[in-house]
C-alpha positions in Angstrom: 48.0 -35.5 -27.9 46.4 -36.8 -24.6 48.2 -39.5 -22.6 47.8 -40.5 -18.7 49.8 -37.1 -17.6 47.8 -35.1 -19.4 48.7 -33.6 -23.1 51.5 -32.1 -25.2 51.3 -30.0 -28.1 53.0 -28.0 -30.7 50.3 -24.8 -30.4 52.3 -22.7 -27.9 49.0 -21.8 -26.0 48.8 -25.3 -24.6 49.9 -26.5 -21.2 53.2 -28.9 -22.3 55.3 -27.0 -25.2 56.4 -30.3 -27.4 60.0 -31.0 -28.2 60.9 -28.2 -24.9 64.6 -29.5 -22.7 64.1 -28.6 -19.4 67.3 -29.2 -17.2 66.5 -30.6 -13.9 68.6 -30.7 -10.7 68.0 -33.7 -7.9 70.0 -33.1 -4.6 69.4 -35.8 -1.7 70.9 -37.4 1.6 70.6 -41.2 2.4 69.3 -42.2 6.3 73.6 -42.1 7.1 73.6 -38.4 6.4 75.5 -39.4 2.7 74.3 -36.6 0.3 73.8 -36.8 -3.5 73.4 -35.0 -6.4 72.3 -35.8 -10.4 71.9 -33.3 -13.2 69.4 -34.6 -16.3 67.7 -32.8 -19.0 64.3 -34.0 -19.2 62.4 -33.6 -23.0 58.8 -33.1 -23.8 57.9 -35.7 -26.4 54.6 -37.7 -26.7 54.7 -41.9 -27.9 52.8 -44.1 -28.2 53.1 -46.1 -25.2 54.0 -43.4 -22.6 53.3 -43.5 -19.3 51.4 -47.1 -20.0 48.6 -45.8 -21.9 48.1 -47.0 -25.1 45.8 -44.9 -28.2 44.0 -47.1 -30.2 40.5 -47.5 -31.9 38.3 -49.5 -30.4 36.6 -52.3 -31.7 33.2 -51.8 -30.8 
């Protein structure tokens, strides 16, 4: 599956393994020296729509 990051796919030779949680860790500080952490898990998954681009036959 191609979308506007790249692909995904189930064949495990392929860059994106689908359906794979990879936990992901974002530490910051704001310009007043306030610091911030947040703690997600991110899943490979294709749609339709993602990223804004959209599969579809053309009509030509």
């Amino acid at each position: 599956m191609v979308n506007s990051f790249g692909y995904t796919c189930a064949d495990k030779q392929k860059f994106w393994l689908y359906g794979v949680s990879l936990p992901v860790e974002i530490k910051y500080c704001d310009l007043d020296g306030r610091k911030y952490k947040s703690k997600q898990t991110i899943r490979i998954k294709d749609s339709e729509g993602f990223a804004g681009g959209i599969w579809q036959s053309s009509a030509n």
